[in-house]
PDB file of N, CA, C, O and CB in Angstrom:
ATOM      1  N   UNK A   1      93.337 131.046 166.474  1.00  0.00           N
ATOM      2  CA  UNK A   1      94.192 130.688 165.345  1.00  0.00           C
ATOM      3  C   UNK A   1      94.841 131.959 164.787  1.00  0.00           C
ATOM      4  O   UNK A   1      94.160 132.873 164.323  1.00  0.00           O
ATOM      5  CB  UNK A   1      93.373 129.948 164.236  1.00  0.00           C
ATOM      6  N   UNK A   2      95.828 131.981 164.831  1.00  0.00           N
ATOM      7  CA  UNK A   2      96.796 133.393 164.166  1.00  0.00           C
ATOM      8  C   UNK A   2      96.376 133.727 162.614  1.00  0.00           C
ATOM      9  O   UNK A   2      96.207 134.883 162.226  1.00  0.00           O
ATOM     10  CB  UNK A   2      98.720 132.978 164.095  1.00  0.00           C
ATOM     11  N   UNK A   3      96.199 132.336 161.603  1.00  0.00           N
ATOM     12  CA  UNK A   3      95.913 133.071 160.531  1.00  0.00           C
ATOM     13  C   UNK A   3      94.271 133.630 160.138  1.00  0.00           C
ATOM     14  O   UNK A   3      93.742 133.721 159.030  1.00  0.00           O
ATOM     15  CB  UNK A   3      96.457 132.226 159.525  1.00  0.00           C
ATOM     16  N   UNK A   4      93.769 133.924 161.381  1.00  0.00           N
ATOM     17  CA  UNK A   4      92.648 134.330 161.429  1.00  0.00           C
ATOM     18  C   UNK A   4      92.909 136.253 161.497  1.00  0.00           C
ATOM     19  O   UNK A   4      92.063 137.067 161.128  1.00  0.00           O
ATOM     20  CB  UNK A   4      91.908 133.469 162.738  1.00  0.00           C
ATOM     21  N   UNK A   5      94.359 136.614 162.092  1.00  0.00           N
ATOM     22  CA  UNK A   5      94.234 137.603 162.710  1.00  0.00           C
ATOM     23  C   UNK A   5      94.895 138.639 161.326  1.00  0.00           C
ATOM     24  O   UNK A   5      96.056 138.396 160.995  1.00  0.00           O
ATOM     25  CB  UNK A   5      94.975 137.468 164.266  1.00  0.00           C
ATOM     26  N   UNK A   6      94.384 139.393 160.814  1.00  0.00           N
ATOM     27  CA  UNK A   6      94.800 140.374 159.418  1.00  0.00           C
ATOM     28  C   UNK A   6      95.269 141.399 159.939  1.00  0.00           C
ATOM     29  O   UNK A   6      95.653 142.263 159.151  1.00  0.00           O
ATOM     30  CB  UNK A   6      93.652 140.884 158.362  1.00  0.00           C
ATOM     31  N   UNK A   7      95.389 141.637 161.242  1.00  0.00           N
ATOM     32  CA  UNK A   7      96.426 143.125 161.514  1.00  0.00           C
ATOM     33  C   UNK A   7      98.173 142.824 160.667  1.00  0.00           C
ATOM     34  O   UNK A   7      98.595 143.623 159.831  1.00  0.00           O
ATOM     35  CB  UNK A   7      96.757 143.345 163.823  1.00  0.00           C
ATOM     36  N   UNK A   8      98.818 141.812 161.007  1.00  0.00           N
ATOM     37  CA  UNK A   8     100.067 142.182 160.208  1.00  0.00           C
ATOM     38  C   UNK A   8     100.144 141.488 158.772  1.00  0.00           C
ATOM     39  O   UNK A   8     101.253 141.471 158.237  1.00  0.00           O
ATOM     40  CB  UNK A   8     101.367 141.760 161.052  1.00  0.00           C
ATOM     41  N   UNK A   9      98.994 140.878 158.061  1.00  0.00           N
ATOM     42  CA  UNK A   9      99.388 140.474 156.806  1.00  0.00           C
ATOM     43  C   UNK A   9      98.522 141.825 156.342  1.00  0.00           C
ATOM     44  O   UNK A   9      98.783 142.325 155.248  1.00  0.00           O
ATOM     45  CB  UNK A   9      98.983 138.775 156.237  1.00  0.00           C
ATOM     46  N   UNK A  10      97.854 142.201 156.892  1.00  0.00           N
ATOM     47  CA  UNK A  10      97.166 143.276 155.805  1.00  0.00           C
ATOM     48  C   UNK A  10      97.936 144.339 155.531  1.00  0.00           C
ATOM     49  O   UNK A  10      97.900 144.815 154.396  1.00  0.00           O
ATOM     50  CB  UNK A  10      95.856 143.910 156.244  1.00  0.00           C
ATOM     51  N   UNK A  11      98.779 144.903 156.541  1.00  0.00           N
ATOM     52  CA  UNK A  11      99.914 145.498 156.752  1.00  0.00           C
ATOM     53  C   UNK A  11     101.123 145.251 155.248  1.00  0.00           C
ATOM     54  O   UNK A  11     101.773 146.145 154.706  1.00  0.00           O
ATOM     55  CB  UNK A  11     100.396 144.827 158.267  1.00  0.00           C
ATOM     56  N   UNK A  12     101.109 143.908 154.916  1.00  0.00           N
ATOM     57  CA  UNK A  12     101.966 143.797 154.005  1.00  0.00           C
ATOM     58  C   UNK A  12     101.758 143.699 152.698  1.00  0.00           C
ATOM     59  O   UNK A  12     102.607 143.747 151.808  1.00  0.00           O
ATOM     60  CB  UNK A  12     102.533 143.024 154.256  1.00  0.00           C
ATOM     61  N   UNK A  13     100.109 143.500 152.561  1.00  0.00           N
ATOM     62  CA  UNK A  13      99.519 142.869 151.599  1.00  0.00           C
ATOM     63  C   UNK A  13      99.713 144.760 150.820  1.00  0.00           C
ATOM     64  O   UNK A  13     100.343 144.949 149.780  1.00  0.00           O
ATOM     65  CB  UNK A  13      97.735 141.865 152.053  1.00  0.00           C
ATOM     66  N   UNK A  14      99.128 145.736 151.497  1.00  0.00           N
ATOM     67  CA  UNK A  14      98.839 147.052 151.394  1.00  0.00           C
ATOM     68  C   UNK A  14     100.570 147.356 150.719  1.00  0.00           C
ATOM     69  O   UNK A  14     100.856 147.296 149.524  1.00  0.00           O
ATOM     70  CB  UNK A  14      98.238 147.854 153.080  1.00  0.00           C
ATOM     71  N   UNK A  15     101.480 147.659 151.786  1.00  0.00           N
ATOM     72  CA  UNK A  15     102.558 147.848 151.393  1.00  0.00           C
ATOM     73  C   UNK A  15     103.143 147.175 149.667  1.00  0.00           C
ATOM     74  O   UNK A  15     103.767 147.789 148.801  1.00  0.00           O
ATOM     75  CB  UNK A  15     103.197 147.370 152.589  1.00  0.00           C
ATOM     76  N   UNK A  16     102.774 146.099 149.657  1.00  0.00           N
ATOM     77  CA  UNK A  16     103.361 145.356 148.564  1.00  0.00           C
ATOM     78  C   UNK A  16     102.525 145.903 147.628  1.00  0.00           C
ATOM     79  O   UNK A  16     102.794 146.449 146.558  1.00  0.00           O
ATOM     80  CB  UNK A  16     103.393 143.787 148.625  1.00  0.00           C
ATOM     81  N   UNK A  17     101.764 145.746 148.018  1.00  0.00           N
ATOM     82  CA  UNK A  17     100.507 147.035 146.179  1.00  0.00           C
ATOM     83  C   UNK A  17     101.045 148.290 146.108  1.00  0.00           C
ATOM     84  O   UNK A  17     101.054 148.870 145.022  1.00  0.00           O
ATOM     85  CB  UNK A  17      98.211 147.716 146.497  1.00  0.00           C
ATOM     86  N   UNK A  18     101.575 148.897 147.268  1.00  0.00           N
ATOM     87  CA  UNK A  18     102.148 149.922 146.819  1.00  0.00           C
ATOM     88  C   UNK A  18     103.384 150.076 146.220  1.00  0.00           C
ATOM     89  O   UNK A  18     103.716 151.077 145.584  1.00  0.00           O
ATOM     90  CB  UNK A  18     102.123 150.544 147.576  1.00  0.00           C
ATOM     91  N   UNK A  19     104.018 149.174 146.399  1.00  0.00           N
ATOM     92  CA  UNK A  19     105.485 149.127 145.852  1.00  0.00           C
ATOM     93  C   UNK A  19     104.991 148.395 144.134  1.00  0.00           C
ATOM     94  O   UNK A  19     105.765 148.697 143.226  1.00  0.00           O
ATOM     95  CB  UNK A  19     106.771 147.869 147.108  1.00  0.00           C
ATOM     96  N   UNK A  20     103.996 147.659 143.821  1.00  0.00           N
ATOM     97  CA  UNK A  20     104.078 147.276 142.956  1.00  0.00           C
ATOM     98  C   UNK A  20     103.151 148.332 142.305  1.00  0.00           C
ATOM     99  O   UNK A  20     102.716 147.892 141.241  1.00  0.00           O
ATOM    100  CB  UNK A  20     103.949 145.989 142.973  1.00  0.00           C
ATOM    101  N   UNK A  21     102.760 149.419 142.551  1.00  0.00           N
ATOM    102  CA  UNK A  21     101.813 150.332 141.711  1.00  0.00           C
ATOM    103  C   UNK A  21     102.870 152.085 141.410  1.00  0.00           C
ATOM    104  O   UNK A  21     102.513 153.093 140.800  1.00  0.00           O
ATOM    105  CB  UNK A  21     100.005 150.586 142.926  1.00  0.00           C
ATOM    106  N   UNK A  22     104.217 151.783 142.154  1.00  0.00           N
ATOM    107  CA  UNK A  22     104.359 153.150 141.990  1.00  0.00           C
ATOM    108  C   UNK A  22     105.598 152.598 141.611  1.00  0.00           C
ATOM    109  O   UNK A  22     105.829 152.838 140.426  1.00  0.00           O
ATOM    110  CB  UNK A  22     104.125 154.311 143.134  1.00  0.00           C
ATOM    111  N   UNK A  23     106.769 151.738 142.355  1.00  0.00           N
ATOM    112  CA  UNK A  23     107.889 151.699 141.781  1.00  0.00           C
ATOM    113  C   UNK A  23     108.182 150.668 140.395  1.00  0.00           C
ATOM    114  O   UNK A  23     109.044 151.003 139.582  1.00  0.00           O
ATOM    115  CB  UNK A  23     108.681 151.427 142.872  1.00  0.00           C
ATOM    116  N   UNK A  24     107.599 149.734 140.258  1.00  0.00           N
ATOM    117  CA  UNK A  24     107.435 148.748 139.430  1.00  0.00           C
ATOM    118  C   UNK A  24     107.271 149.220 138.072  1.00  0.00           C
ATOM    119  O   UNK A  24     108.030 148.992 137.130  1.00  0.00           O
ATOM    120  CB  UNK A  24     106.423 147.985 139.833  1.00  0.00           C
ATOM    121  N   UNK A  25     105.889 150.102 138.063  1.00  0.00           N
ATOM    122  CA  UNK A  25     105.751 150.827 136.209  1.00  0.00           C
ATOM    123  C   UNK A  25     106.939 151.944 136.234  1.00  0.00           C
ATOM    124  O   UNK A  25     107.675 151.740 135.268  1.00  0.00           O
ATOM    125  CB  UNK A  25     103.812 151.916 135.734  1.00  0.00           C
ATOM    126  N   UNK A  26     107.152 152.489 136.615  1.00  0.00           N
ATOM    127  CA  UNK A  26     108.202 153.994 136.665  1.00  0.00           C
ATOM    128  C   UNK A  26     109.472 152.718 136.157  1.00  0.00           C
ATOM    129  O   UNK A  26     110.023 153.038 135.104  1.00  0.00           O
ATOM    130  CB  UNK A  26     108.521 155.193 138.862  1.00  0.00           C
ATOM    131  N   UNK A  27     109.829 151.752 136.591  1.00  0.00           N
ATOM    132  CA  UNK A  27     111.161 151.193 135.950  1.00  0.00           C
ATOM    133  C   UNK A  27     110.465 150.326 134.407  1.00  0.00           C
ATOM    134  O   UNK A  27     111.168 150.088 133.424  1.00  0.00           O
ATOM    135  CB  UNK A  27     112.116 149.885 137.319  1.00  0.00           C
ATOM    136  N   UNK A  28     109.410 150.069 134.478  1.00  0.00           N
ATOM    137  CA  UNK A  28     108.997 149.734 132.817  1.00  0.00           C
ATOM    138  C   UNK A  28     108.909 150.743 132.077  1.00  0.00           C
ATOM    139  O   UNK A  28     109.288 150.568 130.919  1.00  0.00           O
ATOM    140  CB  UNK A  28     107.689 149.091 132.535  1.00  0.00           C
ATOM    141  N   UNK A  29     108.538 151.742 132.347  1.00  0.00           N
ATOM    142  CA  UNK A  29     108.254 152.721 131.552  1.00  0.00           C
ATOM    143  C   UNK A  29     109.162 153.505 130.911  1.00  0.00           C
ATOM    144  O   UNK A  29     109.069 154.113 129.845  1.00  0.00           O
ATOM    145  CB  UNK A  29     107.606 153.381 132.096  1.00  0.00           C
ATOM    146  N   UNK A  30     110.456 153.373 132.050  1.00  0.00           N
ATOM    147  CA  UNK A  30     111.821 153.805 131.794  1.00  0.00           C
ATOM    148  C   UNK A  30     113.049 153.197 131.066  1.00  0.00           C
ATOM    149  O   UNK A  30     114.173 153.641 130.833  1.00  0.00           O
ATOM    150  CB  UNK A  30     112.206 153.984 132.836  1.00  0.00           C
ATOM    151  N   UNK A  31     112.232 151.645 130.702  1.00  0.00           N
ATOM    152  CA  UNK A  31     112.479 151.067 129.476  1.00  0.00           C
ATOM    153  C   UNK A  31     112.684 151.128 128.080  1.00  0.00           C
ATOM    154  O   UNK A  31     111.683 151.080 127.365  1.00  0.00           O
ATOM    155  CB  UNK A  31     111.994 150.651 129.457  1.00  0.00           C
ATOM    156  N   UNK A  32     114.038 151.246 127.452  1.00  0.00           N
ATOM    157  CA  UNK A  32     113.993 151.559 125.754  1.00  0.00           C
ATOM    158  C   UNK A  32     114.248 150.685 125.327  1.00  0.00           C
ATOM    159  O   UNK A  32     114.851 149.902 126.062  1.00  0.00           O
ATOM    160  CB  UNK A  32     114.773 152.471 125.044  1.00  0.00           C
ATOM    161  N   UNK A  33     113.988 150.280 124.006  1.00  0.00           N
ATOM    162  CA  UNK A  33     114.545 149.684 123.547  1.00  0.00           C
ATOM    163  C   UNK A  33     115.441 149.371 122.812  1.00  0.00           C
ATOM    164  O   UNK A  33     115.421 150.215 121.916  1.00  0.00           O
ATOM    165  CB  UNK A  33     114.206 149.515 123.476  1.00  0.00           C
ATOM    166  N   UNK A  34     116.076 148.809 122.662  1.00  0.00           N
ATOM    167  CA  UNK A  34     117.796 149.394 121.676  1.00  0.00           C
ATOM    168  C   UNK A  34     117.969 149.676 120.494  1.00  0.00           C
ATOM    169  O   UNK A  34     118.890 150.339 120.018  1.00  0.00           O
ATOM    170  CB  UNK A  34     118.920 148.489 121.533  1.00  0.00           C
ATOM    171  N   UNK A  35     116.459 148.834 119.576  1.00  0.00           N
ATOM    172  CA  UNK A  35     116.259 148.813 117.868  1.00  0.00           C
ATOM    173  C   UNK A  35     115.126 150.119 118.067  1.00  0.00           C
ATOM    174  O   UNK A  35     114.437 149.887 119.060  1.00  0.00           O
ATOM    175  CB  UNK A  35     115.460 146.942 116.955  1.00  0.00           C
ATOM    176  N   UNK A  36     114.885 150.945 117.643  1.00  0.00           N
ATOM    177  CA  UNK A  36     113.951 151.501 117.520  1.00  0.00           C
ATOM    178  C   UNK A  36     112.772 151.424 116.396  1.00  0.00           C
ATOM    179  O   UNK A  36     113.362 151.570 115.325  1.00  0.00           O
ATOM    180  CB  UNK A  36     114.428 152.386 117.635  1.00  0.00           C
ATOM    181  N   UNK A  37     111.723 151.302 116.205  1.00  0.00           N
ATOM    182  CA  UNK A  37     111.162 150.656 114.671  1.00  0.00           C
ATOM    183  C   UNK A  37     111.105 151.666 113.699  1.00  0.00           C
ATOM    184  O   UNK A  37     110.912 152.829 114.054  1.00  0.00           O
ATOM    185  CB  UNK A  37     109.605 150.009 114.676  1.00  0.00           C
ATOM    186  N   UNK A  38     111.204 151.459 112.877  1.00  0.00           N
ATOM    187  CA  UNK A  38     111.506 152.648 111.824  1.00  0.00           C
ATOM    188  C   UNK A  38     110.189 152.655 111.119  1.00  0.00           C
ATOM    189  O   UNK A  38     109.494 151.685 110.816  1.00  0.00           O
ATOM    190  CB  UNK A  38     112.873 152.388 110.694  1.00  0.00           C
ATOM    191  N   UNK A  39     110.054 153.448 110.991  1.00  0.00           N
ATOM    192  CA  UNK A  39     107.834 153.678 110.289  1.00  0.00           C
ATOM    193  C   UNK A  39     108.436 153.425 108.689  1.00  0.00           C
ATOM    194  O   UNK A  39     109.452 153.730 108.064  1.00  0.00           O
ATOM    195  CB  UNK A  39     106.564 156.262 110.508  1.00  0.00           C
ATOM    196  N   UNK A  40     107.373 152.798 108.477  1.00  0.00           N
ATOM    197  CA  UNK A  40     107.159 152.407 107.487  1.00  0.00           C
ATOM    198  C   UNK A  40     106.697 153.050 105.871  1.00  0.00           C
ATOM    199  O   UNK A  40     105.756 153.761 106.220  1.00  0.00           O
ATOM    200  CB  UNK A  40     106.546 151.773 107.983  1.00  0.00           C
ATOM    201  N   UNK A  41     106.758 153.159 104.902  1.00  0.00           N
ATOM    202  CA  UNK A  41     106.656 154.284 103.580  1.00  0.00           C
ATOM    203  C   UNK A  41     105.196 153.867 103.760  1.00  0.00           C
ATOM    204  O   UNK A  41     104.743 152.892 104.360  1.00  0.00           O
ATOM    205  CB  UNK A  41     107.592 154.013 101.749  1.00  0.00           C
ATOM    206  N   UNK A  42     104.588 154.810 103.115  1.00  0.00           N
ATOM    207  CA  UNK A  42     103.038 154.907 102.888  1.00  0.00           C
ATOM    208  C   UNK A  42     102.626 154.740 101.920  1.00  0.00           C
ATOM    209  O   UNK A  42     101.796 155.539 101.487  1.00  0.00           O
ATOM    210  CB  UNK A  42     102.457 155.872 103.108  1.00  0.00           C
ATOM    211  N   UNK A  43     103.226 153.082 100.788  1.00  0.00           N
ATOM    212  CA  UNK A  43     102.542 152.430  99.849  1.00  0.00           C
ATOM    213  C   UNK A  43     101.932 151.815 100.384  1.00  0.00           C
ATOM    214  O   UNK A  43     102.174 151.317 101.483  1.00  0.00           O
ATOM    215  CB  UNK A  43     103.023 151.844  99.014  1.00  0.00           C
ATOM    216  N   UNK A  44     100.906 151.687  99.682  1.00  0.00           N
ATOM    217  CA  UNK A  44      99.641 150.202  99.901  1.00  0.00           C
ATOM    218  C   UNK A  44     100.413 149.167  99.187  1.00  0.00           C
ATOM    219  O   UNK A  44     101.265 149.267  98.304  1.00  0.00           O
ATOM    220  CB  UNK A  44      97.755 150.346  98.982  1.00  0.00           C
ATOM    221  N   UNK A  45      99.811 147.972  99.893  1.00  0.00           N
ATOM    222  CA  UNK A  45     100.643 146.759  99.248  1.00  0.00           C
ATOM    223  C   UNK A  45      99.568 146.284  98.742  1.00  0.00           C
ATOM    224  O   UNK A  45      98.554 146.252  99.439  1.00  0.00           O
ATOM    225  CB  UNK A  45     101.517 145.679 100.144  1.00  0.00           C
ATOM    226  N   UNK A  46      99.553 145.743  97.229  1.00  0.00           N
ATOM    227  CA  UNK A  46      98.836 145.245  96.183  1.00  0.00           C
ATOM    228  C   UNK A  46      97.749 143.684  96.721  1.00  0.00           C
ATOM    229  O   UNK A  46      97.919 142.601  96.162  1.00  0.00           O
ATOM    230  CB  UNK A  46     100.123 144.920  94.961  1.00  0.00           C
ATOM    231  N   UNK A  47      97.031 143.815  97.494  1.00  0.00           N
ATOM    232  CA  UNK A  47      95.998 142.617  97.667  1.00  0.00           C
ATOM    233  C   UNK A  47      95.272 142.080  96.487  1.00  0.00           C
ATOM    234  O   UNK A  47      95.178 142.887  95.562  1.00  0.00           O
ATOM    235  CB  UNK A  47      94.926 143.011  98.587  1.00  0.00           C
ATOM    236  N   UNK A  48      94.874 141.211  96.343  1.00  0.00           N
ATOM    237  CA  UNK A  48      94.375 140.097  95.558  1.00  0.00           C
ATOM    238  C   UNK A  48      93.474 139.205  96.223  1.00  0.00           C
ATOM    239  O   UNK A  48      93.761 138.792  97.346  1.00  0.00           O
ATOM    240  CB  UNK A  48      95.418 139.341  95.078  1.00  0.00           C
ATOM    241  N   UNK A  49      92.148 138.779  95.508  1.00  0.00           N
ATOM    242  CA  UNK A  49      91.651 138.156  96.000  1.00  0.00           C
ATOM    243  C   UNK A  49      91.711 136.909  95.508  1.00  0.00           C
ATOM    244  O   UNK A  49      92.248 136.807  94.405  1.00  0.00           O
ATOM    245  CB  UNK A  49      90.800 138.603  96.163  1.00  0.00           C
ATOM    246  N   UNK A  50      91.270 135.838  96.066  1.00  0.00           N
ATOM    247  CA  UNK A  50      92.002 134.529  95.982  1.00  0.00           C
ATOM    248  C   UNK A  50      90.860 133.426  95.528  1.00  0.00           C
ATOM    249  O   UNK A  50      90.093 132.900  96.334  1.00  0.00           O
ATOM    250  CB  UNK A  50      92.743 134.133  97.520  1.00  0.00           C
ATOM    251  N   UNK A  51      90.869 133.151  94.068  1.00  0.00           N
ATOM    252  CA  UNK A  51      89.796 131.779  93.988  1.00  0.00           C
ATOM    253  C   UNK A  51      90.361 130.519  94.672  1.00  0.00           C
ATOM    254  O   UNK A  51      91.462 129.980  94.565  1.00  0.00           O
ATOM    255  CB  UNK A  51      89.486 131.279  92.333  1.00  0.00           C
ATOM    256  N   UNK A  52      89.038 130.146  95.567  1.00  0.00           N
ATOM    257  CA  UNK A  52      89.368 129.158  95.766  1.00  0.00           C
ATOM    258  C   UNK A  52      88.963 127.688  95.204  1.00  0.00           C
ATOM    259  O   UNK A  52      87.849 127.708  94.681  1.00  0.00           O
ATOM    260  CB  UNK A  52      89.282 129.331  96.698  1.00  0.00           C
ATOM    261  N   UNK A  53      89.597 126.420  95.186  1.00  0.00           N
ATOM    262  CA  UNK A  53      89.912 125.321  93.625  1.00  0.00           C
ATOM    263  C   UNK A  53      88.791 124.961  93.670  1.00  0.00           C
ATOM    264  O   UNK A  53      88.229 124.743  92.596  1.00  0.00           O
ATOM    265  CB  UNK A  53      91.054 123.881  93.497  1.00  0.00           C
ATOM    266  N   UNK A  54      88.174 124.796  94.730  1.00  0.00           N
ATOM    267  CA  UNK A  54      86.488 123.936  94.642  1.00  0.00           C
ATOM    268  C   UNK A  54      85.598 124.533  94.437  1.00  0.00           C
ATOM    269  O   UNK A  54      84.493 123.992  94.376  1.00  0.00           O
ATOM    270  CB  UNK A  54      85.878 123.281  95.736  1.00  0.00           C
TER     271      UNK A  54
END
């Protein structure tokens, strides 16, 4: 039976991890984004704790 025989799928299985471990993150990583987030002022925001009715 041929799909018994792993000489040429292993062949591809290998190849394809490599393409997905070296070229794949290098184009995410090389990803910006267009809004950049702007940090935020360093007030605390006023919490409250909350009775609850029952």
């Amino acid at each position: 039976m041929p799909q018994l025989n792993p000489d040429p799928w292993f062949a591809v299985l290998v190849f394809s991890w490599i393409i997905f471990l070296t070229v794949i993150p290098t184009k995410i990583l090389n990803y910006t984004t267009p809004n950049e987030p702007t940090p935020m002022n360093g007030k605390k925001h006023k919490t409250e704790s909350w009775d609850w009715p029952w």
